[in-house]
C-alpha positions as CSV (number, residue, x, y, z in Angstrom):
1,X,-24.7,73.2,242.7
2,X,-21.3,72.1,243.1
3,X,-19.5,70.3,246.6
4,X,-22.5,68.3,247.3
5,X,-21.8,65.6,248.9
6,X,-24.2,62.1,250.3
7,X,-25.6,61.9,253.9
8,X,-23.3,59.7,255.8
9,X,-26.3,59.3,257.7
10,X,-29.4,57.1,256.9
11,X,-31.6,59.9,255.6
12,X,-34.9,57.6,256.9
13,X,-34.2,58.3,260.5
14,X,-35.3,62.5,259.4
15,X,-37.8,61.7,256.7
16,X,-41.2,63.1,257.9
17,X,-44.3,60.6,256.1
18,X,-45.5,63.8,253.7
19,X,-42.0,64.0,253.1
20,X,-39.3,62.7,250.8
21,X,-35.8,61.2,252.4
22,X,-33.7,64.3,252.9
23,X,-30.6,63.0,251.6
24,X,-30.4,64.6,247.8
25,X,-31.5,67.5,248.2
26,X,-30.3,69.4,251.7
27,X,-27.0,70.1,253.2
28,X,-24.9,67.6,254.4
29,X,-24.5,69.2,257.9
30,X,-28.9,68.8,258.4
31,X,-28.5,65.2,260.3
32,X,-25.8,66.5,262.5
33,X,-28.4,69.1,263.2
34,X,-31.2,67.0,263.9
35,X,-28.7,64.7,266.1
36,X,-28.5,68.3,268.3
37,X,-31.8,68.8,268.6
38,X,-32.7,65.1,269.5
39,X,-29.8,65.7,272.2
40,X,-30.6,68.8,273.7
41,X,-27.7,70.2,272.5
42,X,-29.3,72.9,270.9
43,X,-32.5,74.4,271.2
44,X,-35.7,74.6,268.9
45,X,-35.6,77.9,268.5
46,X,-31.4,77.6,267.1
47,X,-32.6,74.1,265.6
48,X,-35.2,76.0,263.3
49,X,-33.2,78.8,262.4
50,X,-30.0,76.8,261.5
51,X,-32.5,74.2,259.4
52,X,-34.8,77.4,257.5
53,X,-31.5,78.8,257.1
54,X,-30.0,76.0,255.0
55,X,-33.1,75.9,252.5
56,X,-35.4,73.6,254.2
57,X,-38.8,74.2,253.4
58,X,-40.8,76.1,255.9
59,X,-43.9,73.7,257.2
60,X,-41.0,71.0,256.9
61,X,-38.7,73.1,259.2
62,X,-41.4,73.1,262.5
63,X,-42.8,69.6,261.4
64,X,-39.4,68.0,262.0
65,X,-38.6,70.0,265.1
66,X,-42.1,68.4,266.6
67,X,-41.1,65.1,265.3
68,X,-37.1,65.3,267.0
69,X,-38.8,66.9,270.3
70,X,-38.4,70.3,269.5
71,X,-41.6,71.3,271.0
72,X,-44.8,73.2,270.0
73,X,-45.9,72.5,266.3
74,X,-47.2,76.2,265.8
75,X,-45.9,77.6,262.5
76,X,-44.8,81.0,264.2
77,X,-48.2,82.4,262.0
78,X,-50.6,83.6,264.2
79,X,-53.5,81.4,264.3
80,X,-56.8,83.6,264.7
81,X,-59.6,82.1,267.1
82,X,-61.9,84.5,264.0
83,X,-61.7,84.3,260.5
84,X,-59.9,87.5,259.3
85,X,-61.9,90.0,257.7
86,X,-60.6,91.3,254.7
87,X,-60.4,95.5,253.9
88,X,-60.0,98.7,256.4
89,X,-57.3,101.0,256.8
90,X,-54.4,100.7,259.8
91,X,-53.4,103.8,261.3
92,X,-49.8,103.9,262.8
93,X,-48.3,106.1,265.0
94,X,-44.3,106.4,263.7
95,X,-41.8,108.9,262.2
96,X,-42.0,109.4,258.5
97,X,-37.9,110.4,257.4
98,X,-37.0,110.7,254.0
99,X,-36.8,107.4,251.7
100,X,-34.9,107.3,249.1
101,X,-32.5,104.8,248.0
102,X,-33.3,101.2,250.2
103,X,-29.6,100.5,250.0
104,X,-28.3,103.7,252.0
105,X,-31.9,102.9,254.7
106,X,-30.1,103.8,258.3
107,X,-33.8,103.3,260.1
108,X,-36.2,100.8,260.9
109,X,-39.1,103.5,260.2
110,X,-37.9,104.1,256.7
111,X,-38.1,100.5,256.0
112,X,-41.8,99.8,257.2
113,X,-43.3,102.3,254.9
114,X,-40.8,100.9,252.0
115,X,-41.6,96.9,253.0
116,X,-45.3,97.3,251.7
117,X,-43.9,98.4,248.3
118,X,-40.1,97.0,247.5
119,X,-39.4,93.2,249.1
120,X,-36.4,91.0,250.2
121,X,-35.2,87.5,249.1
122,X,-36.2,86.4,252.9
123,X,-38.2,87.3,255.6
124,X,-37.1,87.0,259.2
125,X,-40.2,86.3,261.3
126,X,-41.0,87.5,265.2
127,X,-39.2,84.2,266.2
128,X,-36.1,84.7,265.0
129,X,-36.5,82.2,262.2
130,X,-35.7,83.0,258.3
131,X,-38.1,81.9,255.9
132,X,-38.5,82.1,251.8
133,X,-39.9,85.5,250.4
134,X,-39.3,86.8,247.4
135,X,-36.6,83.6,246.6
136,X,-39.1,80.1,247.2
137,X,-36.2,78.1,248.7
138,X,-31.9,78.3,248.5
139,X,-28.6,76.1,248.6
140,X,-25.9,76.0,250.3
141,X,-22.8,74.4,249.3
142,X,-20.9,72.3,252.1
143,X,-18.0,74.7,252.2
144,X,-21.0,77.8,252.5
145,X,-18.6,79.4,249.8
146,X,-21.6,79.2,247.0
147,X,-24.9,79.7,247.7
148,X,-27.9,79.7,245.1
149,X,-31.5,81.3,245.4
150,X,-34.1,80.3,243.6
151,X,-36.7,82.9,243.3
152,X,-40.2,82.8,243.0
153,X,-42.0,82.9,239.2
154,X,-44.9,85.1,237.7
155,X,-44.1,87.8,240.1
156,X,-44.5,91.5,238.7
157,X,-43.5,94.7,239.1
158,X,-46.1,97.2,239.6
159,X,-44.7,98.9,236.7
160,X,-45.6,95.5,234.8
161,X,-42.1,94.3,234.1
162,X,-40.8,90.8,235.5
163,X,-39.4,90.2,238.6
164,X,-36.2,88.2,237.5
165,X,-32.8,87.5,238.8
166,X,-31.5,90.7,237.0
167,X,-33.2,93.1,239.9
168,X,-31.5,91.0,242.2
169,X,-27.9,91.1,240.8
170,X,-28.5,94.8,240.0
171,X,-29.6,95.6,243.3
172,X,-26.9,93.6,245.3
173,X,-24.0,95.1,242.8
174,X,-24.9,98.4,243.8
175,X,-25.0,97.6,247.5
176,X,-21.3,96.0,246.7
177,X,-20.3,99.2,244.7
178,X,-18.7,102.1,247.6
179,X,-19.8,104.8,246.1
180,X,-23.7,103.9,246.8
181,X,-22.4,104.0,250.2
182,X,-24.7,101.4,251.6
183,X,-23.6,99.7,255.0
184,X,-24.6,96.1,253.4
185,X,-20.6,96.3,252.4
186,X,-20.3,95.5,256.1
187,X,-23.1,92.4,256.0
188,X,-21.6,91.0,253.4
189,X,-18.1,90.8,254.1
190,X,-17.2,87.7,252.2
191,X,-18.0,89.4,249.1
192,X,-16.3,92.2,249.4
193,X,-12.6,93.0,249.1
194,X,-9.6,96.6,249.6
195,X,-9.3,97.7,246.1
196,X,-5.8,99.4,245.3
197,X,-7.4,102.9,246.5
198,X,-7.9,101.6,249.8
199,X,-11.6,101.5,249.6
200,X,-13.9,98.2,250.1
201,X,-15.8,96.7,246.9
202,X,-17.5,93.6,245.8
203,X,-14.9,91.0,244.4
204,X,-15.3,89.9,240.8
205,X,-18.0,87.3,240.2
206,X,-19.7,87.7,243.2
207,X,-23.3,88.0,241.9
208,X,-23.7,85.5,238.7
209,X,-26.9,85.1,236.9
210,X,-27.8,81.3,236.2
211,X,-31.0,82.2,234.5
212,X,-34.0,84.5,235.1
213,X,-35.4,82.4,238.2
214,X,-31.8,81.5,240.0
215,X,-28.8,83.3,241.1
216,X,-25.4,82.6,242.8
217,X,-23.7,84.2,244.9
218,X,-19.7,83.3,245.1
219,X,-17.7,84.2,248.3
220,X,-14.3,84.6,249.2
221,X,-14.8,82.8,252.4
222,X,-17.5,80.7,253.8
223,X,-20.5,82.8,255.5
224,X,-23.3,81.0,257.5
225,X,-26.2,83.5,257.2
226,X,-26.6,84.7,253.6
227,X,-30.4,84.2,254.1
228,X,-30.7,86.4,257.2
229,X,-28.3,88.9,255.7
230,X,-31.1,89.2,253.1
231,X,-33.4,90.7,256.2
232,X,-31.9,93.4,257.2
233,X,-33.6,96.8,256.6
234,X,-31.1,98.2,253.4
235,X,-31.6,94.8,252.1
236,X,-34.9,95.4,250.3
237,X,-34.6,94.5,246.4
238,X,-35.2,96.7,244.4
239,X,-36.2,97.5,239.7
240,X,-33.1,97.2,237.9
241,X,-33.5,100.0,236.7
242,X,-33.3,102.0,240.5
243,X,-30.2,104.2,239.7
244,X,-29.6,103.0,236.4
245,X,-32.4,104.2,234.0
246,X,-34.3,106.6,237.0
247,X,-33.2,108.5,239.9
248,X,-32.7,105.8,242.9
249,X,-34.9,107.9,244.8
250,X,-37.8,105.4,245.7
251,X,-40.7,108.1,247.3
252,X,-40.4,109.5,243.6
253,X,-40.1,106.3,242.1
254,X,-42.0,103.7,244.0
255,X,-41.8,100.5,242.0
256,X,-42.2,97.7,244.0
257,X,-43.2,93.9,243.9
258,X,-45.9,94.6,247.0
259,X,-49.4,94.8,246.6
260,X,-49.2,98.5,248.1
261,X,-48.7,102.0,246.1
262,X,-47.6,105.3,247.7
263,X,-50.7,107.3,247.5
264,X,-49.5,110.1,249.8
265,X,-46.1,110.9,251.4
266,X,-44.7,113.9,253.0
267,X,-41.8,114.3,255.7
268,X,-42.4,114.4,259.0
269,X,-45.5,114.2,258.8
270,X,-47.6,111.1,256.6
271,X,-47.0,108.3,254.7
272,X,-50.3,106.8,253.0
273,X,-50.3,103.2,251.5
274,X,-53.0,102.0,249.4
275,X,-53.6,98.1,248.0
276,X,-53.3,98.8,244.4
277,X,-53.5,94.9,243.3
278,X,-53.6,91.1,244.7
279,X,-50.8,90.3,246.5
280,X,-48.3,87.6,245.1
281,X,-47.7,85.7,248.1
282,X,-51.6,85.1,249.4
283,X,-54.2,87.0,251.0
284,X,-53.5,90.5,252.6
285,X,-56.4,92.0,254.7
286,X,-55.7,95.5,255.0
287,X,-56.8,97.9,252.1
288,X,-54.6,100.9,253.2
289,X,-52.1,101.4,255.7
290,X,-51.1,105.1,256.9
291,X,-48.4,106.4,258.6
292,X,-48.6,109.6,261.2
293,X,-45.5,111.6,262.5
294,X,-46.4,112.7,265.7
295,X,-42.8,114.1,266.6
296,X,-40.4,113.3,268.9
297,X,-42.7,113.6,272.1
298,X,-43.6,110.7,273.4
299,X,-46.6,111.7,274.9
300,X,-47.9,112.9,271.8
301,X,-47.6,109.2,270.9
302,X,-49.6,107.9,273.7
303,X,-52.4,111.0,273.3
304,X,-52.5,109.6,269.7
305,X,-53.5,106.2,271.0
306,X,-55.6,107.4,273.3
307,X,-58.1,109.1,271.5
308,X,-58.3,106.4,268.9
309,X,-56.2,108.8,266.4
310,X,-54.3,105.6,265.6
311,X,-54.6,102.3,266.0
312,X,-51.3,101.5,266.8
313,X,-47.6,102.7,268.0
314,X,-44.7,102.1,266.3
315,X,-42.6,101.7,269.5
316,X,-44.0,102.5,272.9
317,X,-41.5,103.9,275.2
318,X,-41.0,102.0,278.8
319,X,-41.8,105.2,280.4
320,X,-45.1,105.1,278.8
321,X,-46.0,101.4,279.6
322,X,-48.1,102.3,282.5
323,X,-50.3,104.7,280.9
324,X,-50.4,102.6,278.1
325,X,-51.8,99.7,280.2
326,X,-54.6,102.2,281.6
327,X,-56.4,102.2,278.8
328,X,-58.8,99.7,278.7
329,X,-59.0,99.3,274.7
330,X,-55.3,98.7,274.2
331,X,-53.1,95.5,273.7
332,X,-49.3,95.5,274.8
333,X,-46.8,93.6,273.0
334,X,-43.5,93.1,274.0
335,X,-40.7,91.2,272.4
336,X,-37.0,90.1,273.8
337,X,-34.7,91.7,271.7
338,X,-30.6,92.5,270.9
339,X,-31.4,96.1,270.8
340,X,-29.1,98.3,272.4
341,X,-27.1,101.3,273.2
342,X,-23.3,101.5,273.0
343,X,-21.8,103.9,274.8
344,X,-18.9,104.1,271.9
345,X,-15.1,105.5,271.4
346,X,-13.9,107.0,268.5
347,X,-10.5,105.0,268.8
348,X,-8.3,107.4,266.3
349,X,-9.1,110.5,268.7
350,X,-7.5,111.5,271.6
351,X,-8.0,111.1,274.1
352,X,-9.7,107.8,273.3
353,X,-7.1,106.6,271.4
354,X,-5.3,105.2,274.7
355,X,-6.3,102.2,275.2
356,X,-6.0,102.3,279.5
357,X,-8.1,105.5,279.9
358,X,-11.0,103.4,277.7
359,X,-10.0,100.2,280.0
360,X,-10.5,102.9,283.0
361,X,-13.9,104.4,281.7
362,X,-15.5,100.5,281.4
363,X,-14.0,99.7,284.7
364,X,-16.1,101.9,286.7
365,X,-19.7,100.6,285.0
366,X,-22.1,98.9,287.3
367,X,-23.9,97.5,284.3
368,X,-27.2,96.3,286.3
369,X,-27.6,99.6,288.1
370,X,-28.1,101.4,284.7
371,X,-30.4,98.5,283.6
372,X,-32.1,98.9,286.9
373,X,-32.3,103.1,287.4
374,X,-32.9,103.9,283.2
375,X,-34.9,101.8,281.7
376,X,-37.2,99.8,284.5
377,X,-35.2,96.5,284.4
378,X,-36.5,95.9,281.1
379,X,-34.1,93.6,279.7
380,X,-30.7,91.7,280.6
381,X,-27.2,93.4,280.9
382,X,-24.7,93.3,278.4
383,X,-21.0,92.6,278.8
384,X,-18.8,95.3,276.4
385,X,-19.1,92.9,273.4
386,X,-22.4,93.7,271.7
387,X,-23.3,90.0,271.4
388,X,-26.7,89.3,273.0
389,X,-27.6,86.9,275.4
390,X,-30.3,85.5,272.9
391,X,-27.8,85.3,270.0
392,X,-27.3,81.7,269.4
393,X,-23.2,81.9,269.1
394,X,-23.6,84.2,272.5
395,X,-20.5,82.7,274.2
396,X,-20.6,83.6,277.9
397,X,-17.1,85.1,279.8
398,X,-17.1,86.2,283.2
399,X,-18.9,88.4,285.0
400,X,-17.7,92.5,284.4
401,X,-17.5,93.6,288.2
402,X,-17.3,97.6,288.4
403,X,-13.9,97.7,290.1
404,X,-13.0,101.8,291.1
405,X,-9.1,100.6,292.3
406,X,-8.7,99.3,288.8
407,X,-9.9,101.9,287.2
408,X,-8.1,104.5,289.3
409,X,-4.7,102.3,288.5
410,X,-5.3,102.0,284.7
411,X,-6.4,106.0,284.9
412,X,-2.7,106.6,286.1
413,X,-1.2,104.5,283.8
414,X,-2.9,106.3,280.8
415,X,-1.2,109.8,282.7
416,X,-4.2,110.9,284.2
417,X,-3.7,110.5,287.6
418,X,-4.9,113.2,288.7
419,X,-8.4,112.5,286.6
420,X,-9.7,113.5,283.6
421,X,-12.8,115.6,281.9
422,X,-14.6,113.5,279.3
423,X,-18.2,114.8,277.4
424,X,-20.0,112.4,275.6
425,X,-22.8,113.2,273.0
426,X,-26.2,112.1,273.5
427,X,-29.6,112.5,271.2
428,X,-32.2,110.3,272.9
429,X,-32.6,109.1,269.7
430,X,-34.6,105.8,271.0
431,X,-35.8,107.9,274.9
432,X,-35.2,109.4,277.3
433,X,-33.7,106.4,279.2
434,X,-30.4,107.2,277.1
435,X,-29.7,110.4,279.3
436,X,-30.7,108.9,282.1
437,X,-28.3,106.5,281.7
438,X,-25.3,108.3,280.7
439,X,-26.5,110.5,284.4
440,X,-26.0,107.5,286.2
441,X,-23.1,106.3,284.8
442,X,-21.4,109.5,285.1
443,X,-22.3,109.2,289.2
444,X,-20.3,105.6,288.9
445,X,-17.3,107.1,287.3
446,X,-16.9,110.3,289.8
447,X,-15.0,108.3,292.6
448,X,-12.5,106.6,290.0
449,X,-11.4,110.6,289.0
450,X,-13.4,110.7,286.1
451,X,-15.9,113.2,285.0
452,X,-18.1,112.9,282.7
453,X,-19.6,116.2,280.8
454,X,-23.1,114.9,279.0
455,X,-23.8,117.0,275.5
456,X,-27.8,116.7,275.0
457,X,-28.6,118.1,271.8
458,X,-31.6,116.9,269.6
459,X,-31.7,113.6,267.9
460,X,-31.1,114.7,264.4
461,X,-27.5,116.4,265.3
462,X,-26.9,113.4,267.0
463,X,-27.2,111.5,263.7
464,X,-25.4,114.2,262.2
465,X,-22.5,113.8,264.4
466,X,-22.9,109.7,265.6
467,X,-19.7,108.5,263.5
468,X,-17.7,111.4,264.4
469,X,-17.9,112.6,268.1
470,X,-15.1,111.4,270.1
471,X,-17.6,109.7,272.9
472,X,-21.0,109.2,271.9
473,X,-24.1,106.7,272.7
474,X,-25.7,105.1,269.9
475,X,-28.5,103.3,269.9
476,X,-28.8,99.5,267.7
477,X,-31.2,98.0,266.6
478,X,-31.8,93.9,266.7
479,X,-29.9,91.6,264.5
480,X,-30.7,87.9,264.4
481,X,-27.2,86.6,265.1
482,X,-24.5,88.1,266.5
483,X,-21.6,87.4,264.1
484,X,-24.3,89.9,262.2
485,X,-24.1,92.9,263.8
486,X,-20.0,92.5,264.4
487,X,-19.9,92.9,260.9
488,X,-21.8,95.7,260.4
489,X,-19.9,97.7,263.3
490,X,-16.5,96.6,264.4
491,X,-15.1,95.0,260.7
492,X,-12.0,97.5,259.7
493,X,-13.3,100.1,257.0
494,X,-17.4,99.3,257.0
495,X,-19.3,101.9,256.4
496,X,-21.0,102.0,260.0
497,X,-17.8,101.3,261.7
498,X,-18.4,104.3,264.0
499,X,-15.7,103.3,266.1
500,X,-12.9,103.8,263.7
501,X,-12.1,100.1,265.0
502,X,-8.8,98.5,262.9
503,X,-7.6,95.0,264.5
504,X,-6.9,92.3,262.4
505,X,-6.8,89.6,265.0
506,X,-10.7,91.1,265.6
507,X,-11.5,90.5,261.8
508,X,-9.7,87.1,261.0
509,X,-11.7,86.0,264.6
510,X,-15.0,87.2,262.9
511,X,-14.1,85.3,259.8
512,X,-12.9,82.3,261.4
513,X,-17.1,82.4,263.2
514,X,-18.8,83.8,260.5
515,X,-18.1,80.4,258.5
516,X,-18.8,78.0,261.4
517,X,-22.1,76.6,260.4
518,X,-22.2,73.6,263.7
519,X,-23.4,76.3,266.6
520,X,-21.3,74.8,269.1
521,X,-18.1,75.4,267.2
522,X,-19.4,78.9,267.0
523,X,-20.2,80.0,270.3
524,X,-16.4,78.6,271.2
525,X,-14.8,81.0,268.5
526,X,-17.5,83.6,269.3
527,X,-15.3,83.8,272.6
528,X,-12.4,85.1,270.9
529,X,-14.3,88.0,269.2
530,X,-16.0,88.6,272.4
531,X,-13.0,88.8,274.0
532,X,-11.2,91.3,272.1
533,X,-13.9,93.5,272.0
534,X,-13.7,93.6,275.5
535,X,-10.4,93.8,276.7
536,X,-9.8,96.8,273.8
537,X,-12.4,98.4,275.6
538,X,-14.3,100.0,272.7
539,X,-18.2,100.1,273.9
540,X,-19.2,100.8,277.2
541,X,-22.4,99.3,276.6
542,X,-24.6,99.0,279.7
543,X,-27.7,96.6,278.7
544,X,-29.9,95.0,276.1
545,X,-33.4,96.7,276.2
546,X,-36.8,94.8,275.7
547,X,-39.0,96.6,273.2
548,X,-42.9,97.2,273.1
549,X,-45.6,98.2,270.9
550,X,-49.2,99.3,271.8
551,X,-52.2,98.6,269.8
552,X,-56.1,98.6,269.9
553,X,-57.5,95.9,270.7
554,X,-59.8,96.3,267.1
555,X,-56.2,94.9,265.6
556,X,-56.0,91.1,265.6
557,X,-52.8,89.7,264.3
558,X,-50.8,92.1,265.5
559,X,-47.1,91.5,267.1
560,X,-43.5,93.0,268.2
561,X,-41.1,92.3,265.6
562,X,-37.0,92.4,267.7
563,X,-36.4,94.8,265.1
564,X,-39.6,96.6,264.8
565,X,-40.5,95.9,261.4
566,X,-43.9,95.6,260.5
567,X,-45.2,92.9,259.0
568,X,-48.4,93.4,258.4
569,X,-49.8,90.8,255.8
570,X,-51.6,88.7,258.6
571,X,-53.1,92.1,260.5
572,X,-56.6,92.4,260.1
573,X,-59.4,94.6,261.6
574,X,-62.1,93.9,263.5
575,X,-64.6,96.4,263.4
């Protein structure tokens, strides 16, 4: 590990008693950490992510935040009042899609029935927090330029080969290779450079094999969350032989680390996991977990739960929280969350390519109202930015006001003063709350001279269409930071750049935050990004939505995940 450098610090002021000094073997930034922590300059919740982040053991992680005054000593598991009881079969209540290659995943839903077979070097829990997975602890070098996994040892594929570091580097090249076309070329931008074509590609070296249980990864610039980049839904890792020596189509193929094997699968309609051996990483309860596509009805969700079809919902809509809570034998969960919906430009068509009739179009939002009227004030308004309130670099600028004068002026000085048509494409792809809100928001522009045309077609031409219709509203999931997701969508030339946004200042202002590891320093450079983002005017984006799932009461251990991934390894039934 190269760039290590001595605690300036005396390491025996953070040393727990099971515990040796810290000094040799974590990050040089970890006492400047703890000093935030102990000051109430951060909070537990951004004190154990930043710590899990730079390789601290897990246990260690929450002991120390107790120690420092960080608050509850719970372990984020879920501590059962019952002993678990081990076998039974979970029935879920969620769309089966198509699952092919992990890299190119686009949904949450392809993931879950994926997670129980193919892993990830890290696991993000409910709390926000990234712990070890498949890679038992990491390193970070002070300049976060370099940073080395260690992965765990006697792991097996259920085909019987090894799990070594060559499935990692093979699946993270092909991630960094453009033709696989995988949106982790977004994630992980400090790997990735403009080849003489013009397209994005991993730069040389950026994976490098130390042996068969460590790997490095070397970046062009420093990145602060290589661990939680490892947690994101295309991120799964999969045989290094996916693509290579068979088709990278993993429902034909499903080799995986998990203790699960597809039994059944079928499109739109069933997924079927079975527990084919002991799980690597401890006990898992369930014996099978199955998957039902009940369609895009919501009730037909609900009816599902209701007559004990299932024991659990994937997602249950806010509109359906009320009959949810009338049945007697069903547990609510819900979980505070940066998922979203961005009411989006296409920035290279006209006529959103002028930047005052976008500026117009924001100006006439009333931001709460939509929270308020659509979805049930269910979560917190956002601000045009896409960074969440609960995002620990969340930087705060003033208030958005909806202002009809200013919009009327900037309407004229775009050359439409004597108003404009617009039509913006909808799918509901997450509810109905997404018409309702482009309905109301269409009422708020009408004074300013602006009329808004909705287009309500069925969520699958949505997704057909959601990177290419001039207006539309997209729906985004959770990330755990926000320099994350500003990757993934507003970075020049990544693949899920559905904006078609190109700014410079924007990128070298992401760069600039993206290797700011002290969260302070963060937040006060997230204010740039934020910034632009707003004043180019590129997301309408009305609120950040609180998520729930629904579950009977027969399922202990169960939880809302901010991204709605299920983690079921601690679920258990009872009865």
């Amino acid at each position: 590990m190269k760039d290590r450098k001595v605690l300036s610090r005396d390491p025996r002021r953070y040393t727990l008693p099971s515990e040796r000094a810290l000094g040799a073997e974590t990050h040089s930034y970890l006492p400047e950490l703890c000093d935030q922590l102990k000051t109430g300059k951060i909070n537990r919740r951004d004190f154990l992510r930043q710590a899990a982040l730079l390789g601290m053991a897990t246990g260690t992680v929450y002991a120390m935040a107790d120690k420092l005054g960080g608050g509850s000593g719970i372990i984020g598991s879920a501590v059962a009042d019952e002993m678990p009881k081990a076998g039974g079969t979970l029935r879920i209540s969620m769309r089966v899609q198509e699952m092919t290659d992990p890299a190119s995943f686009d949904w949450s839903e392809k993931a879950n029935v994926a997670r129980l077979m193919v892993e990830y070097l890290t696991r993000t829990k409910s709390d926000n927090v990234t712990v070890p997975y498949l890679a038992h602890k990491w390193e970070a070098s002070d300049d976060l330029k370099t940073w080395v996994f260690h992965l765990n040892q006697g792991i097996t594929w259920s085909n019987g080969d090894a799990f070594t570091s060559a499935d990692v580097a093979h699946t993270v090249n092909r991630w960094l290779d453009p033709a696989t076309g995988s949106s982790n070329l977004g994630l992980f931008g400090a790997m990735v450079e403009v080849g003489e074509d013009g397209q994005k590609r991993g730069i040389a070296n950026a994976v490098e094999v130390i042996d068969d249980h460590t790997i490095q990864f070397n970046l062009k610039q420093a990145a602060l969350a290589m661990p939680e980049n490892f947690y994101n839904y295309p991120t799964a890792i999969v045989h290094r032989g996916f693509g290579a020596d068979y088709e990278a189509d993993l429902s034909a193929n499903p080799i995986g680390t998990g203790a699960f094997e597809l039994a059944e699968f079928a499109i739109g309609e069933k997924a079927i996991l079975r527990k084919a051996r002991d799980w690597w990483a401890g006990p898992f309860y369930l014996d099978e977990v199955h998957y039902y596509d009940h369609g895009e009805d919501t009730n037909a969700w609900v009816a599902a739960l209701a007559s004990q079809q299932v024991d659990g919902l994937f997602r249950l809509p806010n509109s359906a929280i009320e009959a949810a809570q009338a049945l007697p034998f069903v547990d609510i969960h819900e979980a505070t969350t940066a998922q979203t919906g961005v009411m989006r430009f296409r920035v290279t068509e006209a006529p959103f390519d002028n930047l005052k009739l976008r500026q117009a179009v924001a100006a006439c939002m009333d931001h709460d109202e939509i929270l308020q009227k659509a979805f049930k004030g269910y979560g917190q308004i956002a601000e045009n930015h896409h960074v969440c309130q609960i995002h620990p670099e969340y930087a705060a600028l003033p208030p958005l006001k909806r202002d009809i004068e200013k919009a009327k002026a900037l309407l004229a000085e775009a050359g439409y003063a004597d108003g404009i048509t617009i039509e913006i494409a909808n799918g509901d792809t997450e509810g109905p709350w997404m018409t309702d809100a482009c309905a109301i928001f269409k009422n708020q522009a009408a004074p300013a001279g602006i009329n808004i045309d909705i287009n309500k077609m069925p969520a699958n031409q949505y997704w057909e269409v959601w990177d290419k219709a001039p207006w539309g509203y997209t729906a985004w999931t959770h990330r755990a930071l926000g320099t994350m997701v500003l990757g993934l969508a507003y970075r020049a030339g990544v693949p899920w750049n559905e904006v078609a946004y190109d700014n410079p200042a924007f990128d070298a202002a992401l760069d600039d935050a993206e290797g700011t590891l002290d969260v302070e320093e963060r937040r006060k450079k997230m204010v740039l990004c934020e910034q632009i983002l707003q004043d180019d005017a590129i997301i309408p984006q009305p609120f950040w939505r609180s998520v729930f799932r629904a579950s009977n009461k027969r399922v202990k251990g169960f939880s809302t995940h901010p991204t709605l991934y299920d983690q079921f390894h601690e679920v258990w039934l009872d009865g």
